[in-house]
C-alpha positions as CSV (number, residue, x, y, z in Angstrom):
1,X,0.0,0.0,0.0
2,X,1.1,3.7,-0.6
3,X,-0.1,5.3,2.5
4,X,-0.4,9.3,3.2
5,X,-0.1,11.1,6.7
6,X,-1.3,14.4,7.3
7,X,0.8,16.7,9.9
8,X,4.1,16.5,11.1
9,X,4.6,17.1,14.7
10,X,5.5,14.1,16.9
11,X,2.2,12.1,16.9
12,X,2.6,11.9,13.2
13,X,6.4,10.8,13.3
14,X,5.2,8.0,15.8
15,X,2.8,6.6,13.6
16,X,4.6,7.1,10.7
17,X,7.7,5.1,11.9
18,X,4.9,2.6,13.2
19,X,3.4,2.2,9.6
20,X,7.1,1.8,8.2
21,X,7.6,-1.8,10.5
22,X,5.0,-3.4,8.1
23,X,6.1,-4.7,4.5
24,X,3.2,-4.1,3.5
25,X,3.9,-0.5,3.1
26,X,5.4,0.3,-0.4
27,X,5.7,4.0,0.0
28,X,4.9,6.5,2.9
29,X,4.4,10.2,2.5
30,X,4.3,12.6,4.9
31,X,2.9,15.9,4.4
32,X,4.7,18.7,5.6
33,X,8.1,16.9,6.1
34,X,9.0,15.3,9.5
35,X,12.8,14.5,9.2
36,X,12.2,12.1,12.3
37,X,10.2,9.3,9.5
38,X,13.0,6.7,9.1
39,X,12.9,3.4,6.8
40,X,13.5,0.8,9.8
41,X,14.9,-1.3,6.8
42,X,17.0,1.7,5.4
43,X,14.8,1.4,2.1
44,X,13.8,4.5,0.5
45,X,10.2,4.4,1.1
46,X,9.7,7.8,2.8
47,X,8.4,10.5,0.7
48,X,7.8,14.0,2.1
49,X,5.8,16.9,0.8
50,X,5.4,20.8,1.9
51,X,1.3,20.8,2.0
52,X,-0.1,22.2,5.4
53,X,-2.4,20.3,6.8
54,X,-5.5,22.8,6.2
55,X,-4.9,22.8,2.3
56,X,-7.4,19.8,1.4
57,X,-7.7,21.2,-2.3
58,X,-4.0,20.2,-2.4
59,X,-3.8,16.8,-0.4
60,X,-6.1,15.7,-2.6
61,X,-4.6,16.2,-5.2
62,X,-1.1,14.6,-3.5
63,X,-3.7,11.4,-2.7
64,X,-4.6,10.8,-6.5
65,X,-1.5,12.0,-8.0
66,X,0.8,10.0,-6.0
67,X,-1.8,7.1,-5.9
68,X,-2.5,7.1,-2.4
69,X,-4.3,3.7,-1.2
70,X,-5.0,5.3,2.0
71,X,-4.6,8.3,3.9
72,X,-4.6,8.9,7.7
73,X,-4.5,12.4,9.8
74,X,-2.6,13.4,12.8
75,X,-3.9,16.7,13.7
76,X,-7.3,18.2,14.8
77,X,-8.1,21.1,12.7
78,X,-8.0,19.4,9.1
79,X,-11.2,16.9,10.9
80,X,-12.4,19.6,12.0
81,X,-12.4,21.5,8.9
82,X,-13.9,18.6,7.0
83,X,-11.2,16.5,5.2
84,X,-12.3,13.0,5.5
85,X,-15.8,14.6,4.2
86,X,-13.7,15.9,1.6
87,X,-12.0,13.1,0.6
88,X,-14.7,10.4,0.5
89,X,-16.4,12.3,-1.9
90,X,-13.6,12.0,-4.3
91,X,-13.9,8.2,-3.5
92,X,-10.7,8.6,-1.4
93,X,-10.0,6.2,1.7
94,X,-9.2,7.8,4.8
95,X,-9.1,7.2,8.6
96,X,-10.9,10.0,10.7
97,X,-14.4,11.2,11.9
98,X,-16.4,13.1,9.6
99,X,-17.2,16.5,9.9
100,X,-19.8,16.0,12.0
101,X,-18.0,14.1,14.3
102,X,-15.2,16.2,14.8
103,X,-17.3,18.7,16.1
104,X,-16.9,16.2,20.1
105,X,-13.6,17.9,19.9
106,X,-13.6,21.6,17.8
107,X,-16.8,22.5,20.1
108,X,-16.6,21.6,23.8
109,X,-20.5,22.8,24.3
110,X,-21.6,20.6,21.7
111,X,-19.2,17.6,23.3
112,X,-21.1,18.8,26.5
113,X,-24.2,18.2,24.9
114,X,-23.7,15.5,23.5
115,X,-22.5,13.3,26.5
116,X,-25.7,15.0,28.5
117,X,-27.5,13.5,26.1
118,X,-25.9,10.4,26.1
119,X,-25.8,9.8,29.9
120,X,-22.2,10.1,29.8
121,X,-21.0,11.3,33.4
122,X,-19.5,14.8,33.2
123,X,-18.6,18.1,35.2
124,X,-21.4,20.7,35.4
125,X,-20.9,23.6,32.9
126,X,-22.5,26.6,31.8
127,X,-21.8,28.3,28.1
128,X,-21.5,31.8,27.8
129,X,-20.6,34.1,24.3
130,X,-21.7,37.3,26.2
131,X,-18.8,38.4,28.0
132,X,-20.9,40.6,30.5
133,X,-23.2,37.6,31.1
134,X,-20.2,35.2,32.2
135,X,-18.9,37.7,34.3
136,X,-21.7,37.9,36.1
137,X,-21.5,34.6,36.5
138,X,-18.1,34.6,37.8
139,X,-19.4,36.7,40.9
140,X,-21.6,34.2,42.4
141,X,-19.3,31.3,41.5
142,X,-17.9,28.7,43.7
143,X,-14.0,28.2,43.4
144,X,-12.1,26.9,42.1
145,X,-13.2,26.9,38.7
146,X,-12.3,25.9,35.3
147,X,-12.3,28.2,32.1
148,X,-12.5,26.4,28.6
149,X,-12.0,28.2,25.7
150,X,-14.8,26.3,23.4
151,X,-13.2,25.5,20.1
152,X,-9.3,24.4,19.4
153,X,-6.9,26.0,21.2
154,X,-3.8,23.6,20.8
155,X,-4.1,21.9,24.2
156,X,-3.9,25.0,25.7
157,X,-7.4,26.2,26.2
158,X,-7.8,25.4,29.5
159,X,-7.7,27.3,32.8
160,X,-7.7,26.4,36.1
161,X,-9.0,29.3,38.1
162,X,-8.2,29.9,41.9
163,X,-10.2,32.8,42.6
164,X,-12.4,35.8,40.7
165,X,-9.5,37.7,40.0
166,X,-7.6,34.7,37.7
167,X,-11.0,33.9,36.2
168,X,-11.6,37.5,35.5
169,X,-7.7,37.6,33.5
170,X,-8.6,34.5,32.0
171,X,-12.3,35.6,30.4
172,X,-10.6,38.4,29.1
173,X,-7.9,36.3,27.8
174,X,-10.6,34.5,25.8
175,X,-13.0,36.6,24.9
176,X,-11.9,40.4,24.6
177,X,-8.1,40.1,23.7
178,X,-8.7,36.4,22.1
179,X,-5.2,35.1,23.3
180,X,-6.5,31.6,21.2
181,X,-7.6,33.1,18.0
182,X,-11.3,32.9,18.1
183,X,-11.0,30.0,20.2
184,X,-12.7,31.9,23.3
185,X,-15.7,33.8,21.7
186,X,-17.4,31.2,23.1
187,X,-16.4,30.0,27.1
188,X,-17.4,27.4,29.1
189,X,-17.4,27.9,32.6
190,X,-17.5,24.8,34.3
191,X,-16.6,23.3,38.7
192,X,-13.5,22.2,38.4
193,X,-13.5,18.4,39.6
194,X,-10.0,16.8,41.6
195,X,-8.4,13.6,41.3
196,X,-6.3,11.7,38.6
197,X,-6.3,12.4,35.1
198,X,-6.6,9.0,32.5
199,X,-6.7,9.6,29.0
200,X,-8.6,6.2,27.5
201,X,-7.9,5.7,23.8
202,X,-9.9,3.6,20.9
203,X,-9.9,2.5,17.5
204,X,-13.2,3.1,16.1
205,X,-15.2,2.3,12.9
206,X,-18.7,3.8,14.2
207,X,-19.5,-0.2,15.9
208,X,-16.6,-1.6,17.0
209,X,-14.2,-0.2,19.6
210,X,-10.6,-1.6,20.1
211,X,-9.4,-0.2,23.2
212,X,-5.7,0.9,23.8
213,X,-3.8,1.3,26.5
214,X,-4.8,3.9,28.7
215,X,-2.1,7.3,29.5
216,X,-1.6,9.7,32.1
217,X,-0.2,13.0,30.1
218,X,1.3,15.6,32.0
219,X,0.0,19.1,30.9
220,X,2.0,21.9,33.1
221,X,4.9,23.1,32.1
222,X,7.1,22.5,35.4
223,X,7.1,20.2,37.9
224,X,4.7,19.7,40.5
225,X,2.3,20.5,38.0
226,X,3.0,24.3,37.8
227,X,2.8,26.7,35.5
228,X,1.0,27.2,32.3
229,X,-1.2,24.4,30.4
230,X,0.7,23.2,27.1
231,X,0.1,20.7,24.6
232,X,1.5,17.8,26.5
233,X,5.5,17.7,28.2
234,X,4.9,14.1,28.7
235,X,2.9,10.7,29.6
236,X,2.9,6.9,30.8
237,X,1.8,4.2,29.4
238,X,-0.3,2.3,30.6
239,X,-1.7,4.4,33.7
240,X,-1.5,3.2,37.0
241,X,-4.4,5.3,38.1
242,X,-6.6,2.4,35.5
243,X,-7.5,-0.1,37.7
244,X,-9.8,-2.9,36.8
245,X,-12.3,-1.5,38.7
246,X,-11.9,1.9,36.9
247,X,-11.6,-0.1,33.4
248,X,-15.0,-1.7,34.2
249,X,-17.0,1.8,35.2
250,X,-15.2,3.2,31.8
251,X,-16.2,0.5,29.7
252,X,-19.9,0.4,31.2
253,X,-20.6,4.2,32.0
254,X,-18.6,6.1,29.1
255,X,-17.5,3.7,26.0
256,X,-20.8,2.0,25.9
257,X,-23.3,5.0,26.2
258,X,-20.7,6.6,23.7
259,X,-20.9,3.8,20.7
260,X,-24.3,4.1,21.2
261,X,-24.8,7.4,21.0
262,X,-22.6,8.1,17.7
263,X,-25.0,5.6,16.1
264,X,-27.8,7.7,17.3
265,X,-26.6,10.5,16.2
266,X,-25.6,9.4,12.2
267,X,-21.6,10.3,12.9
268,X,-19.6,8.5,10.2
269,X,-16.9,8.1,12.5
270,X,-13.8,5.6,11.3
271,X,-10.9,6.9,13.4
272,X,-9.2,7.0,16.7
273,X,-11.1,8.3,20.0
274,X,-10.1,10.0,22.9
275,X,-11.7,10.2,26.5
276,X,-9.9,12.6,28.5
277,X,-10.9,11.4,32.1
278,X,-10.8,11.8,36.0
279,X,-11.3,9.7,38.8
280,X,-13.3,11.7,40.9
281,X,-15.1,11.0,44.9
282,X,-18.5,10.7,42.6
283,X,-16.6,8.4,40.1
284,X,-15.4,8.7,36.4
285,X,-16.0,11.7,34.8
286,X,-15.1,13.0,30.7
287,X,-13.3,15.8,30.5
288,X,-13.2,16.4,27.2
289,X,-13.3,14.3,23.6
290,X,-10.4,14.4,21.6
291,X,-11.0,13.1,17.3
292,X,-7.4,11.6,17.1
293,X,-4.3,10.0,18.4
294,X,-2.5,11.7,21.3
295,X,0.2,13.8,21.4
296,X,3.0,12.6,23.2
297,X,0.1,9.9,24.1
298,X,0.6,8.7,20.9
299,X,4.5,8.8,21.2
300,X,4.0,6.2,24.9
301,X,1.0,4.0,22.5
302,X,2.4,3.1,19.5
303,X,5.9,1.5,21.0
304,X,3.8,-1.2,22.7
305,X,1.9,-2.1,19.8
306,X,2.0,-5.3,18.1
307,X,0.1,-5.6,15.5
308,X,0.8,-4.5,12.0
309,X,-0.4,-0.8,12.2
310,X,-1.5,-1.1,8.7
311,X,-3.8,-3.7,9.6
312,X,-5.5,-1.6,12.1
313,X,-5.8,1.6,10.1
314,X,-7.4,-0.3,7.3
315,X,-9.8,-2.2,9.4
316,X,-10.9,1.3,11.3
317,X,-11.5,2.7,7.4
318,X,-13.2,-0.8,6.6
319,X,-15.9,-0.9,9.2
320,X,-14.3,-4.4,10.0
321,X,-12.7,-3.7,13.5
322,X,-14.9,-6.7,15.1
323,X,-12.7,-9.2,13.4
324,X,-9.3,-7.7,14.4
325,X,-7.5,-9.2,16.9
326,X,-5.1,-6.1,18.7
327,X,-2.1,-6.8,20.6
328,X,-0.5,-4.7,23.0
329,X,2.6,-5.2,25.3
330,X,2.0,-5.9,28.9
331,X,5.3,-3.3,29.1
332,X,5.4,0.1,30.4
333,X,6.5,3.1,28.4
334,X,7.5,6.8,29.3
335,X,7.7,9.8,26.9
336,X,9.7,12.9,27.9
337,X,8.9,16.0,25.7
338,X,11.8,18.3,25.2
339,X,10.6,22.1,24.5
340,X,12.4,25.4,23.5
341,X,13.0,27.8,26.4
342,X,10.3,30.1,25.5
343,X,7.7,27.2,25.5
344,X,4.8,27.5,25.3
345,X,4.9,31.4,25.3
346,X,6.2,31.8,22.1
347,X,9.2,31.2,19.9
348,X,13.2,30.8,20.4
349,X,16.2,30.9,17.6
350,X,17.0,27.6,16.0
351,X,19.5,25.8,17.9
352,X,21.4,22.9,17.3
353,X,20.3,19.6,18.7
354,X,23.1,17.7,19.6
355,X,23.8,14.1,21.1
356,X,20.4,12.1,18.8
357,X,23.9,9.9,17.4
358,X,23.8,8.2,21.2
359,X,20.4,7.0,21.5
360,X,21.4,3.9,19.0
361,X,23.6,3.0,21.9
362,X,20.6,1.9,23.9
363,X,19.0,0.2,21.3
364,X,21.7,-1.9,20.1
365,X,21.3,-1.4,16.4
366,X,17.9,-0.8,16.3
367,X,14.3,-3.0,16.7
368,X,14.2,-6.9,16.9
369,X,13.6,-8.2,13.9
370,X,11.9,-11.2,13.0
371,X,12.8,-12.7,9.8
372,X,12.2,-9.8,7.6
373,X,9.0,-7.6,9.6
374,X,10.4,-5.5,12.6
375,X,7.5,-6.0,15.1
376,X,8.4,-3.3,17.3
377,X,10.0,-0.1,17.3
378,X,13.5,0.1,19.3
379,X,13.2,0.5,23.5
380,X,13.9,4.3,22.6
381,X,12.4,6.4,20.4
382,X,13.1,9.8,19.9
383,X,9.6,11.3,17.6
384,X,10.5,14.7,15.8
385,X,8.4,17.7,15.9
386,X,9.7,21.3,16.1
387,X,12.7,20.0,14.3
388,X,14.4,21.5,11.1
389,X,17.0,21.1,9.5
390,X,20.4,23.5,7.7
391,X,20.0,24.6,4.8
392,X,23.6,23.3,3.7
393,X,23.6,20.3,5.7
394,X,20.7,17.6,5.7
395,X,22.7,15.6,8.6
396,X,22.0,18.8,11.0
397,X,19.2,19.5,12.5
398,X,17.8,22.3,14.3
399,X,15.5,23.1,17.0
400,X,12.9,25.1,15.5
401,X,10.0,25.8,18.2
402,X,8.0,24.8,20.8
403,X,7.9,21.1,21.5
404,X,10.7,19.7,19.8
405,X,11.7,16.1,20.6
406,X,9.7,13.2,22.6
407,X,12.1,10.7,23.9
408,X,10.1,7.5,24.8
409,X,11.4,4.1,26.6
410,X,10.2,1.1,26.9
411,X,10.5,-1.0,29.9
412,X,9.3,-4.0,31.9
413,X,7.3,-1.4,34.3
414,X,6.9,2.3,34.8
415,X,10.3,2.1,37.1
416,X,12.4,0.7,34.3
417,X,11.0,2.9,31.4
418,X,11.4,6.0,33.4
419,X,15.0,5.6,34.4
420,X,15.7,4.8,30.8
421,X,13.7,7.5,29.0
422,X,15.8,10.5,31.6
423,X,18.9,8.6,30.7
424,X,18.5,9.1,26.9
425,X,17.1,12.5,27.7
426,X,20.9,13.4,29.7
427,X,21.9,12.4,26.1
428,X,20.4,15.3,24.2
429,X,21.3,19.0,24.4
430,X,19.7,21.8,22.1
431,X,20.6,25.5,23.8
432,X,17.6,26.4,25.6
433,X,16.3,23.0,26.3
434,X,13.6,22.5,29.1
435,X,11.9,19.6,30.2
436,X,10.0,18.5,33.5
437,X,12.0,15.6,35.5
438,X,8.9,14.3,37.5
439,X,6.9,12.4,34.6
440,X,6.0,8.9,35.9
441,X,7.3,10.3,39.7
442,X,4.7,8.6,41.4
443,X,4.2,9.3,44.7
C-alpha cells in the first residue's frame, strides 16, 4: 500500500515510523516533512511533501497523484475542517471522523451536549458568548473553577482558576483580547473536579471499539504540575491510576453510552477516539473528547503495539474492526517531551540539537527483527516535531519551536522505562532545552 499522513509534529512521526515496520507498506508520505520518519529497513520508502495540513484542495490532489491507497490524519483542525468529508467524496479512503463528528472535539458545548444527552457522566458547565453575562456569573461562582475556551486552542485552552481575579484575566484572555484566535468567543465555565487524570484511547469504525492502552499526560509546564497548560510535556503508558475496577466503570458508564450514541446521532466516524478522564469521589468523569491520536500519548502508544499498524488503520477505514484481533505489550512506556525555552509562550532561535547519534547505543542497532518484519519499534524512540534542519547540511538538525523532541522508553514497568527514558534525555542537548524531571514520579 502507498499510505499518506497528514501533519508532522511528533504524533505523526510516531505513527509514521509505526506504519514503516509493516512490508506491506510500499511507500509512505508525509505531508509537511517530519525529518524524524526513518525506513527501519533503510529502504527508500519515505516520501515527504510541503502541503499544510488545512490545504485539502492540495492533499487531494497529492492522494490521487501519488496514488495514495490510504490516507490517515494526525492533527485536529484538518477533521475539523472537513477532510475525510472531503475526501470520501472523491472516492478517497481515509481514517478520521467526519465532519460531523469532529465537532466532540472543535466545540466543547456541543461535546457537553452530547455526553448529556448520552448519559455520559460529566462536570457541570455553563456556556457563555456574552462576556458581561459570564462575568456575572463569575461573581456568584464557587471556586475553584475551570475556564475552557470552546473551540481548538492547541491543548492549551484550558484554565484552572483559583479565585475571581484569575478567572476574570482569564475571560478576558478569551474573549476580549482572544489570546486563542477565536477559540474563546465562546467559554465554558465549568466546577472544576480533583483527582487523577486517565486519557482512555480507541480505534473506532462507528460499531466496534478496540481499546488501547490507557495514559496519564502531563499538561504543566514544570514540575509539581506548575505553570501554564501546554500541549503535553509528557505521559505513561499504561496508567497506574486504571485499575480494573476503573476499566470496568469506563467500559460500562462512558465507552458503551458513547458507541451508542454516535450511532444515534448518524456520525460516520472511522478513526481514533479519545476520552480525556478523571477519577473523581463521585466516580469517572469526561473531561473532554479528543478526534485523534495523542500527542505525546501517541509517542507512549504506539511502542507497545503489536500488530501490524496497517492492519488496524485499514480495518478502522473498513468498518471491519470486530474481526481484528489487537495486541498490545504488557510493558510500560515513558515519553519525555523536550521544549524550546520560550515554551509554550512563544518562539526561540533555532538551535542545534546535539547528542540524537547516542540513542542507537541503547538500542543496540535498532528494533528486533523477526525474519524480515520489525514487530516493534527500538526501546527508545526519539519522535521529531519542532525539528528543522540547515540549509547546507541535511545531517544537521535544528530546534525550531515549541515542543521539539519526545524521547520514549520502553521497559518492563513504569520504574524501568522512566530511568531509561531521563537517561537518553541526559543524552540530548539543544541550547535552551527544558523539560519536566517528574513524569512517571509517582508518589
Amino acid at each position: 500500500m502507498k499510505i499518506l499522513v497528514v501533519g508532522n509534529g511528533g504524533r505523526e512521526c510516531a505513527m509514521a515510523n509505526a506504519l514503516l515496520l509493516s512490508p506491506k507498506v510500499k511507500e509512505l508520505c508525509i505531508t509537511p516533512a517530519n525529518w524524524g520518519v526513518r525506513d527501519p529497513f533503510n529502504g527508500d520508502r519515505v516520501r515527504r511533501a510541503d502541503i499544510g495540513a488545512l490545504d485539502t484542495e492540495n492533499l487531494i490532489k497529492l492522494a490521487k497523484d501519488g496514488g495514495s491507497d490510504l490516507t490517515v490524519v494526525g492533527p485536529e483542525a484538518p477533521l475539523a475542517a472537513g477532510i475525510v468529508d472531503a475526501f470520501r467524496e472523491q472516492g478517497l479512503r481515509i481514517v478520521g471522523p467526519d465532519r460531523s463528528a469532529a465537532r466532540l472535539e472543535a466545540e466543547k458545548s456541543f461535546a457537553k451536549d452530547f455526553m448529556l444527552r448520552h448519559g455520559i457522566p460529566t462536570g457541570k458547565s455553563e456556556a457563555f458568548t456574552d462576556h458581561e453575562k459570564a462575568l456575572k456569573h463569575l461573581d456568584a461562582a464557587a471556586y475553584p473553577l475551570v475556564l475552557k475556551a470552546d473551540g481548538l486552542a492547541a491543548g492549551k485552552g484550558v484554565i484552572i482558576c483559583p479565585d475571581r481575579d484569575s478567572a476574570r484575566t482569564a475571560l478576558d484572555q478569551m474573549m476580549i483580547e482572544d489570546k486563542f484566535k477565536g477559540a474563546g468567543k465562546k467559554v465554558l465555565i465549568e466546577e472544576c473536579l480533583a483527582g487523577p487524570e486517565i486519557s482512555f484511547f480507541c480505534f473506532f469504525d462507528g460499531r466496534t471499539a478496540v481499546p488501547m492502552p490507557p495514559v496519564s499526560d502531563y499538561k504543566r509546564l514544570k514540575d509539581g504540575d506548575e505553570g501554564p497548560n501546554t500541549g503535553g510535556m509528557g505521559c505513561m503508558c499504561p496508567s497506574p491510576y486504571a485499575t480494573p475496577e476503573v476499566m470496568a466503570e469506563w467500559r460500562e458508564k462512558v465507552l458503551q453510552p458513547f458507541i451508542k450514541g454516535c450511532r444515534q446521532d448518524g456520525f460516520d466516524y472511522r478513526g481514533v477516539i479519545y476520552f480525556g478522564t478523571m477519577v473523581t469521589e463521585d466516580g469517572l468523569k469526561v473531561l473532554e473528547f479528543n478526534v485523534r491520536m495523542g500527542d505525546p500519548e501517541a509517542q507512549a502508544q504506539m511502542p507497545l503495539m503489536q500488530n501490524d499498524f496497517v492492519d488496524v488503520l485499514a480495518a478502522m477505514e473498513a468498518g471491519t474492526l470486530d474481526a481484528l484481533r489487537a495486541s498490545f505489550s504488557d510493558e510500560a512506556t515513558v515519553t519525555v517531551v523536550m521544549a524550546t525555552a520560550n515554551y509554550p509562550y512563544g518562539s526561540s532561535p533555532p538551535a542545534p540539537i546535539e547528542g540524537l547519534e547516542r540513542i542507537a547505543r541503547f538500542n543496540n542497532g535498532g528494533g528486533s527483527a523477526n525474519g524480515s518484519i520489525f514487530r516493534r519499534l527500538p526501546r527508545v524512540s526519539v519522535f521529531f516535531a519542532g525539528v528543522g534542519r540547515q540549509a547546507d547540511d541535511d545531517e544537521a538538525l535544528l530546534a525550531t519551536g515549541g515542543r521539539v523532541l519526545a524521547v520514549t522508553a520502553r521497559g518492563d514497568d513504569l520504574s524501568a522505562a522512566r530511568r531509561l527514558a531521563y537517561e537518553a534525555v541526559g543524552n540530548i542537548h539543544f541550547e535552551g532545552a527544558q523539560y519536566r524531571t517528574d513524569i512517571a514520579l509517582l508518589r
